[in-house]
C-alpha positions, -999 to +999 in steps of 0.1 A: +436+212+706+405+217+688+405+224+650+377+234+627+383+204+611+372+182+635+340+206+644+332+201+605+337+163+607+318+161+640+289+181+623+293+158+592+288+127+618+256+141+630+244+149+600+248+113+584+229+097+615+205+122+611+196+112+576+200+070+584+174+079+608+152+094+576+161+057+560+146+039+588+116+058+590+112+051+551+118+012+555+096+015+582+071+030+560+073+011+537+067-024+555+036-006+568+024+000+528+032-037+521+016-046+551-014-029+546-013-036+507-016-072+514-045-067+532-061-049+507-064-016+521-053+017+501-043+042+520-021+049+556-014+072+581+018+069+595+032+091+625+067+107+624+080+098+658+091+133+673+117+117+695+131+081+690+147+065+720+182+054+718+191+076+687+205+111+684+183+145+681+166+151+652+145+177+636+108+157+628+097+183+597+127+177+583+122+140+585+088+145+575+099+162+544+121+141+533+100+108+535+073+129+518+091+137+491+107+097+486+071+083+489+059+105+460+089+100+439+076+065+440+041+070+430+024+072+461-001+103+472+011+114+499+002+142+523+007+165+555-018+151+579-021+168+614+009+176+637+039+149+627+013+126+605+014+117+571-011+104+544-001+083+518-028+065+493-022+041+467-054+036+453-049+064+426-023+063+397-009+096+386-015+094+346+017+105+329+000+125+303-004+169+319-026+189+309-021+226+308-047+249+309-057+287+313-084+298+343-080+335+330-060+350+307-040+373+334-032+342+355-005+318+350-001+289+336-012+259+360-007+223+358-035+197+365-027+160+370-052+131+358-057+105+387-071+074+378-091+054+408-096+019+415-127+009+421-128-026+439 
């Protein structure tokens, strides 16, 4: 017989493939970023695969999302591209330091970030 239990720990299952799939595609990235750091290039565009072969469904923007979000926690720029591609650059370093300003005094407060470039 067929308890909500096991539809909860069948959904759980799914769920935890689903985000060791996000941990491949991160790995995956970030070989690419070493790769392509080692040959002195700054920046990459990787593609979220939409359907990968030999593993369960998936939802690709979430994916997306998720990577995005782990590749700027680690300093990298990173950005929606076009469809199911990414941007990510290294050759700018977020400075630490924000600096708030005003554009007009009946708009809100906004935050601007300092990049600094490398210029090789």
């Amino acid at each position: 017989m067929l308890s909500i239990e096991d539809i909860h720990e069948k959904y759980r299952q799914k769920m935890l493939k689903q985000k060791q799939i996000y941990k491949n595609i991160l790995v995956d990235i970030m070989q690419k970023i070493n790769t392509k750091a080692n040959s002195k290039q700054m920046n990459l565009i990787y593609r979220i695969p939409i359907v990968i072969i030999g593993e369960t469904e998936y939802n690709s923007m979430t994916c997306m999302n998720y990577v995005m979000k782990k590749v700027i926690r680690q300093g990298f720029f990173c950005c929606h591209h076009v469809d199911n591609y990414i941007y990510i650059d290294w050759s700018m370093i977020k400075n630490k330091e924000y600096i708030r300003y005003k554009k007009n005094a009946n708009k809100t407060n906004e935050k601007k970030v300092k990049f600094i470039t490398y210029n090789n």
